[in-house]
Backbone as numpy.savetxt, mean C-alpha at the origin, in Angstrom:
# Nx Ny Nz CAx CAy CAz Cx Cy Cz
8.95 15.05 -11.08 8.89 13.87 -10.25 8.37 12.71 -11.09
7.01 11.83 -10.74 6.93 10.90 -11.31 5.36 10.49 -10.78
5.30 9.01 -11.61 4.03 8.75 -11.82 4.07 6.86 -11.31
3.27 6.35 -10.26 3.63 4.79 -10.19 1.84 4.68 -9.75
1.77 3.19 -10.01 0.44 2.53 -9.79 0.59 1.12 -9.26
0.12 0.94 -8.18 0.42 0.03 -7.30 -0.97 -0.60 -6.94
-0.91 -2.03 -7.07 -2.95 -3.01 -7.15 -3.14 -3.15 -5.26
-4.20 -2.92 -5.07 -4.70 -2.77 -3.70 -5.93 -3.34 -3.69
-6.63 -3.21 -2.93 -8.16 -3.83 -2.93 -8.82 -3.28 -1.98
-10.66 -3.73 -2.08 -11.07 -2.89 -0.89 -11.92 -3.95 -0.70
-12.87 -4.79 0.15 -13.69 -5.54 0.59 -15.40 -4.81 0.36
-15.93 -5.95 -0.52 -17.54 -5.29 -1.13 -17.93 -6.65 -0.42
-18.77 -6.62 0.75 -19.20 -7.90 1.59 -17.91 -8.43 1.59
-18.21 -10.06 1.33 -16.84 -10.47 1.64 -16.09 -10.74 0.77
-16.17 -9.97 -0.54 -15.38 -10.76 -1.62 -14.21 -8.86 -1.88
-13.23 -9.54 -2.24 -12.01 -8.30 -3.05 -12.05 -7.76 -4.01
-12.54 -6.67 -4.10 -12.47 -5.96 -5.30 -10.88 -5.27 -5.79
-10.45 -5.32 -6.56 -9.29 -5.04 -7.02 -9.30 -3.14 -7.45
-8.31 -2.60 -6.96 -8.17 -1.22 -6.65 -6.80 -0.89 -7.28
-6.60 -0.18 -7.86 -5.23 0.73 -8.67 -5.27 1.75 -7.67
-3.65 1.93 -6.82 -3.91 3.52 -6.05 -2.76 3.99 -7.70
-2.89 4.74 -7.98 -2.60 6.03 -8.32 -1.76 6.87 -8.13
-0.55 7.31 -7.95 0.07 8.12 -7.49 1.31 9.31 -8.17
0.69 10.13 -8.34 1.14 11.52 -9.04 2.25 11.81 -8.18
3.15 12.42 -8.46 3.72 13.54 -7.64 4.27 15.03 -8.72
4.05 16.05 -8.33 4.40 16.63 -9.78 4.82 18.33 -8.88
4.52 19.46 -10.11 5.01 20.14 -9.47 3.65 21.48 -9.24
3.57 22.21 -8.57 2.47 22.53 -8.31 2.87 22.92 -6.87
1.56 24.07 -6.10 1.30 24.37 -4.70 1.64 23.09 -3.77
2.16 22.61 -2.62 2.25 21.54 -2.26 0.82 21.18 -1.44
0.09 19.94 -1.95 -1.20 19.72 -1.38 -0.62 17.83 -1.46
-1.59 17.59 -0.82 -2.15 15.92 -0.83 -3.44 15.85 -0.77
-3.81 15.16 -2.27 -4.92 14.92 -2.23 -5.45 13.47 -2.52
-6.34 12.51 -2.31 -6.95 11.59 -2.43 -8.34 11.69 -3.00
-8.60 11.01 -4.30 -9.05 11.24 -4.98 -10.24 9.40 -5.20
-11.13 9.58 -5.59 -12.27 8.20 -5.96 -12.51 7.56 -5.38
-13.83 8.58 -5.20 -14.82 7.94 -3.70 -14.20 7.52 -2.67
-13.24 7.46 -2.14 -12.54 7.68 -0.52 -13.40 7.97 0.07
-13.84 6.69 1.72 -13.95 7.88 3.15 -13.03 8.38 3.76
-13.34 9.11 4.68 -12.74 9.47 5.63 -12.10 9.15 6.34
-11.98 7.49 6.59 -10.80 6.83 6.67 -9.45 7.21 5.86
-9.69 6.73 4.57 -8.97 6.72 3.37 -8.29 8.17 3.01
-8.95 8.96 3.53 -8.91 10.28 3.66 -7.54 10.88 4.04
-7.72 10.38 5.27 -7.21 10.34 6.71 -5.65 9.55 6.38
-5.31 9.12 5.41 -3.97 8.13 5.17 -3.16 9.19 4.50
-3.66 10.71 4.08 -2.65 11.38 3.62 -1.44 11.70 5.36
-2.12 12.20 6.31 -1.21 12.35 7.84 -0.19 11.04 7.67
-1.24 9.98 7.82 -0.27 8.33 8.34 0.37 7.94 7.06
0.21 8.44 6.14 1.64 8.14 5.01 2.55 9.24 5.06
2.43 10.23 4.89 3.63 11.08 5.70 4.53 10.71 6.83
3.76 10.91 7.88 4.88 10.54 9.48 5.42 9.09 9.19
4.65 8.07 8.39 5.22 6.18 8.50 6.08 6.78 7.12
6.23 7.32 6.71 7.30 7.38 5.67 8.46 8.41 6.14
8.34 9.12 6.50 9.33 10.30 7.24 10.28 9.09 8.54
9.05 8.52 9.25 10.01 7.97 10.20 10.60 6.34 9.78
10.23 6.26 8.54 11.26 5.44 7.85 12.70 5.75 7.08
12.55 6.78 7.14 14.17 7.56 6.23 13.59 8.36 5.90
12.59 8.19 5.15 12.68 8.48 3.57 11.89 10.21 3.59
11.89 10.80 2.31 11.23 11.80 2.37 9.92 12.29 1.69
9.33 13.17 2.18 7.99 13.35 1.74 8.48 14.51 0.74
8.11 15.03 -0.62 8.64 16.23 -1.21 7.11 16.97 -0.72
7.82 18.48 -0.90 7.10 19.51 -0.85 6.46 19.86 -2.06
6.00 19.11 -2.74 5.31 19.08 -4.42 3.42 18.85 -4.17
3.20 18.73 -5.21 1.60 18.62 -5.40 1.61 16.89 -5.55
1.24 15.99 -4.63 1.01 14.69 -4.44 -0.63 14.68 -4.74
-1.02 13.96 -5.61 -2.28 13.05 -6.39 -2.26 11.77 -6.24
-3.35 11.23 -5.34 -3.16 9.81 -5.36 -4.91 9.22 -5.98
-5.11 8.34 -6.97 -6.37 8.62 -7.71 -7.02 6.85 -7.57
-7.64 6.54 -6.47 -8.27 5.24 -6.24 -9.25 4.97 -7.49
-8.39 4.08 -8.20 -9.49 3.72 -9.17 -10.12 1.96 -9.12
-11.27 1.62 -9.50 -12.21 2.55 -10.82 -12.82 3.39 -9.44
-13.17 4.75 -10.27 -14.04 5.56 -9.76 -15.35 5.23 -9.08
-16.18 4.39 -9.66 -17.61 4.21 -8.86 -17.26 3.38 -8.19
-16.68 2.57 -7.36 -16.35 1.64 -6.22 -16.44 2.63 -4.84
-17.15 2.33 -3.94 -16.03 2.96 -2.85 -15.56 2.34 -1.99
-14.54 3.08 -1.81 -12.98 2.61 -0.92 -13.35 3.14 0.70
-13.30 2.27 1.55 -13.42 2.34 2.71 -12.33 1.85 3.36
-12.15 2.01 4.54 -10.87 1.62 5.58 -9.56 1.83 5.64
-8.76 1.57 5.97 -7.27 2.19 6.50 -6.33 1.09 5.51
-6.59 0.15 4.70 -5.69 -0.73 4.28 -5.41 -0.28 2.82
-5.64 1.12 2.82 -4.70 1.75 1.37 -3.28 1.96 1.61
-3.32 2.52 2.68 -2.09 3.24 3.69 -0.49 2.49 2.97
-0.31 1.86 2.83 1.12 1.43 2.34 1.45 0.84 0.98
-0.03 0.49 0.48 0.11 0.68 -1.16 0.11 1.91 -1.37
-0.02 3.34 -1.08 -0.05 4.79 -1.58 1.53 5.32 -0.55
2.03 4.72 0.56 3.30 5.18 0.92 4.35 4.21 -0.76
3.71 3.41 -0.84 5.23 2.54 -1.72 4.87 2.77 -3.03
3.93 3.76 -3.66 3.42 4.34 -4.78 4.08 6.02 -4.69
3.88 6.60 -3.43 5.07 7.74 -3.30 6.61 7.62 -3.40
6.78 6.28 -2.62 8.42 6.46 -2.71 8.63 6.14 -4.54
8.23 5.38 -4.85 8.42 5.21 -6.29 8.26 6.34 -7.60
7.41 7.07 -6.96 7.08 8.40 -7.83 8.29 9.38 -7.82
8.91 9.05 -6.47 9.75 10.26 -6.18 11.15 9.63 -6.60
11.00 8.17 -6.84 12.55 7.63 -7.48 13.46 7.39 -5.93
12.57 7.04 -4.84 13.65 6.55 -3.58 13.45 5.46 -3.67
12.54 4.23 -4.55 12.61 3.02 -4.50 12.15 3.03 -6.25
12.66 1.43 -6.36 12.32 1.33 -7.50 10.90 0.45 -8.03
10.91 0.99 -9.18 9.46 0.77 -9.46 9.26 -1.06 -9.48
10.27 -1.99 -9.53 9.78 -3.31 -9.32 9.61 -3.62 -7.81
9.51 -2.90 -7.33 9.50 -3.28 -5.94 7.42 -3.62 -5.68
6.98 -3.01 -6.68 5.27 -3.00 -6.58 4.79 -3.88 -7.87
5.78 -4.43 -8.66 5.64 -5.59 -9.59 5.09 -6.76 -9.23
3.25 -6.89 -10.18 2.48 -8.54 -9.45 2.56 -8.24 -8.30
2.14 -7.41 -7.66 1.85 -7.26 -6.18 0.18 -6.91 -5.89
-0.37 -7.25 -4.86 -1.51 -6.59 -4.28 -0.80 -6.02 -2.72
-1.01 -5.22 -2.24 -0.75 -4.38 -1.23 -1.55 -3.44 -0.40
-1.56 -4.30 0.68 -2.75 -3.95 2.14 -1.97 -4.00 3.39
-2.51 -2.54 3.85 -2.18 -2.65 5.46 -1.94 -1.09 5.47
-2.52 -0.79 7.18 -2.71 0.46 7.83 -1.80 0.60 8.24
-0.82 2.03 8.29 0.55 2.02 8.51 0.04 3.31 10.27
0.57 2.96 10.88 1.03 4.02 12.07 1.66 4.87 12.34
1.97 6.23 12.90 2.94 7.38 12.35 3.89 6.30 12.57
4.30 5.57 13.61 5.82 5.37 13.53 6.23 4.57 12.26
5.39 3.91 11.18 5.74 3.10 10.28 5.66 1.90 10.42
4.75 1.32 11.43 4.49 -0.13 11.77 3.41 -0.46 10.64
3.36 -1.44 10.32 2.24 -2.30 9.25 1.14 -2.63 10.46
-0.13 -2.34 9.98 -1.36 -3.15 10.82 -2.04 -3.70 10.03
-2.60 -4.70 10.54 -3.37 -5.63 9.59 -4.76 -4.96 9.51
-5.69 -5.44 8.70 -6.85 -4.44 8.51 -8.00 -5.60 8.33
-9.25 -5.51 8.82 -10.12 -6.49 9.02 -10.42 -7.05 7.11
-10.32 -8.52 7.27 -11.04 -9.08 6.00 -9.39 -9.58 5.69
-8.46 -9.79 6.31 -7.00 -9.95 5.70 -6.90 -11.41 5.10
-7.42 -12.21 5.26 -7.57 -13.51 4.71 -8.12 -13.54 3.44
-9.15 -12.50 3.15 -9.80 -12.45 1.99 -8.79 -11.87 1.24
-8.03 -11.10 1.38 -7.05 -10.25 1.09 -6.38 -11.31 0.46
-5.62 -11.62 0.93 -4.70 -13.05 1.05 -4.67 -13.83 0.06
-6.44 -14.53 -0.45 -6.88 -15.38 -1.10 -6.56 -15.03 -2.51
-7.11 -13.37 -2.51 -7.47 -12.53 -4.05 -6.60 -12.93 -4.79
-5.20 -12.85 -4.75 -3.60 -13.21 -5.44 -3.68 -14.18 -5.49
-3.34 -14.82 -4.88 -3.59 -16.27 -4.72 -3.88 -17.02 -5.72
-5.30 -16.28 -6.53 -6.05 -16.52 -7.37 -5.79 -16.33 -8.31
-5.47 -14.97 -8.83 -5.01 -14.75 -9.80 -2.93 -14.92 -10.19
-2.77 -15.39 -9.16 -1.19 -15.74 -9.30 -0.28 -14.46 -9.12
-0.62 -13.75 -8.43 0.17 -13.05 -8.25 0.77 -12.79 -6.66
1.07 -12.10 -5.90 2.06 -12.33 -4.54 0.90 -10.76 -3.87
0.78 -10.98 -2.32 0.40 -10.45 -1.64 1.39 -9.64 -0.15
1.29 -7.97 -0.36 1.95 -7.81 0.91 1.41 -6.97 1.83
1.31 -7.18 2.71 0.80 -6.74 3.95 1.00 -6.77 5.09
0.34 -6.55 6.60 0.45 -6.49 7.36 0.14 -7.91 8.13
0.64 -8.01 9.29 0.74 -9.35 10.20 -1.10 -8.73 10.57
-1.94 -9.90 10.21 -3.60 -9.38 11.18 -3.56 -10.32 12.23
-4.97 -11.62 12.67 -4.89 -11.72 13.19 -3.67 -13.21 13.64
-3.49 -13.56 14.81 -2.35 -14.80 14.48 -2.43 -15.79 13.56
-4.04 -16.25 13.76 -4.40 -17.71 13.27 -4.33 -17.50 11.71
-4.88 -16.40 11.22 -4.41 -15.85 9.72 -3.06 -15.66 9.60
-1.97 -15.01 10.49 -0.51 -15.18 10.39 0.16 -16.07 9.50
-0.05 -17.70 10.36 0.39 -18.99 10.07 -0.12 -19.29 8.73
-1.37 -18.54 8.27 -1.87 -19.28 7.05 -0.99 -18.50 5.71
-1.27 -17.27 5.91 -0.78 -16.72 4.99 0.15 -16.68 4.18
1.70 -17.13 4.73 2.77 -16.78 4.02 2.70 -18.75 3.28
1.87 -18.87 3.44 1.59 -20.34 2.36 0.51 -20.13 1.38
0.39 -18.64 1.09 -0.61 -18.48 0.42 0.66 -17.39 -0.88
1.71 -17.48 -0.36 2.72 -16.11 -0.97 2.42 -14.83 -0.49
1.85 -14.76 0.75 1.57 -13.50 1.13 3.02 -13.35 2.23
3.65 -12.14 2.02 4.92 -11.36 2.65 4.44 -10.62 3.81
4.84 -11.19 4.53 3.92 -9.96 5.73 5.16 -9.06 6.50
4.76 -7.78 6.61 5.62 -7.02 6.74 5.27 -6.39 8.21
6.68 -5.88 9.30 5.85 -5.83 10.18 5.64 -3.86 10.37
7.00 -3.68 9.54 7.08 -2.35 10.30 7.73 -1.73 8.26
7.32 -0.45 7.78 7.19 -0.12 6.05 9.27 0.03 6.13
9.55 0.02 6.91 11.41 0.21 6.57 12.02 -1.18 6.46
11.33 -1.90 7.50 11.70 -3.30 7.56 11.10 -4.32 6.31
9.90 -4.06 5.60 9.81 -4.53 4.83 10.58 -4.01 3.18
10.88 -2.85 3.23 11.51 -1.88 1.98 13.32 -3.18 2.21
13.94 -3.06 3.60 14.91 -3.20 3.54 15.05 -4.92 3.50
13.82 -5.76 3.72 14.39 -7.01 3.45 14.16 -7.28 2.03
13.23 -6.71 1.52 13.01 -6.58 -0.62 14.42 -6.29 -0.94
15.01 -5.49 -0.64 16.75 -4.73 -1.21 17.72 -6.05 -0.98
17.31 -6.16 -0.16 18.69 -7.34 0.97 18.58 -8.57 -0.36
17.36 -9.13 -0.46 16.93 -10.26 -1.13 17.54 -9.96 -2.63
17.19 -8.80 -3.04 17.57 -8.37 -4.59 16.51 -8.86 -5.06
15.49 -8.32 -4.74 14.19 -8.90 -5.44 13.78 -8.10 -6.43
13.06 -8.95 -7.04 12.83 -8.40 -8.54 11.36 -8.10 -8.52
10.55 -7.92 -7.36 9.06 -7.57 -6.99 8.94 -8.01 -5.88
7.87 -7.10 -5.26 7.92 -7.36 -3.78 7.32 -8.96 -3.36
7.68 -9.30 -2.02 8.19 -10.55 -1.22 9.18 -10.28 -0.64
């Protein structure tokens, strides 16, 4: 299979810390594991990246999946790994291609059915790229953040098929 790394972030007070998910897929007993300092939230995104990726098309392999939140001493709290580690699987497994997570940061809690949710601190989210010039994708949070965002280059996605299939449509050369 394959190997992709996709930039995420996690909120330390109110500022973004910048996060690499990690994502193995190889061959081995079939497990999912999540790996550097994860809670139980974070934990918890091996179920909701399965079912939001299954009920997007696509497939989950029956292989040994490694997903490795780095740097290690940070910890990663909350549900807004969830679709940087689904679009770090499809890429490992070669159902999308690897520019699709090119200059990207990528946040948002995915739902079995594959809907994007926004995840508290999404403005801060927003800003991080911004900053460093690169493009932000995520989930719709709250409205008044809605309107701001996509003037910030943030792509907001509402549902993980609908955002995979308007990247293809566009012929984009990194996600937006």
């Amino acid at each position: 299979m394959g190997q992709c790394t996709v930039s995420t972030g996690t909120l330390v007070g109110v500022e973004v810390v910048s996060v690499d998910a990690e994502v193995d897929v190889g061959a081995g007993l079939p497990a999912f594991a999540i790996v550097g300092l994860a809670d139980l939230a974070v934990q918890e995104a091996r179920e909701r990246v399965r079912s939001a990726v299954r009920s997007a098309g696509f497939d989950v392999p029956n292989s040994r999946i490694v997903v490795n939140l780095a740097p290690g001493p940070v910890r990663k709290h909350g549900t807004g790994f969830d679709l940087a580690i689904a679009l770090g699987l499809l890429v490992a497994t070669g159902q999308l291609p690897a520019t699709i997570v090119n200059e990207c940061m990528v946040i948002g809690e995915l739902s079995l059915d594959g809907s994007v949710r926004g995840v508290p601190g999404m403005l801060a989210y927003a800003l991080a790229p911004a900053l460093i010039g690169g493009l932000n994708v995520g989930a719709f949070g709250l409205a008044a953040t809605a309107i701001l965002l996509p003037m910030l280059g943030y792509s907001l996605w509402r549902w993980l098929e609908e955002g995979i299939w308007s990247w293809r449509r566009a012929g984009a050369t990194r996600c937006a």
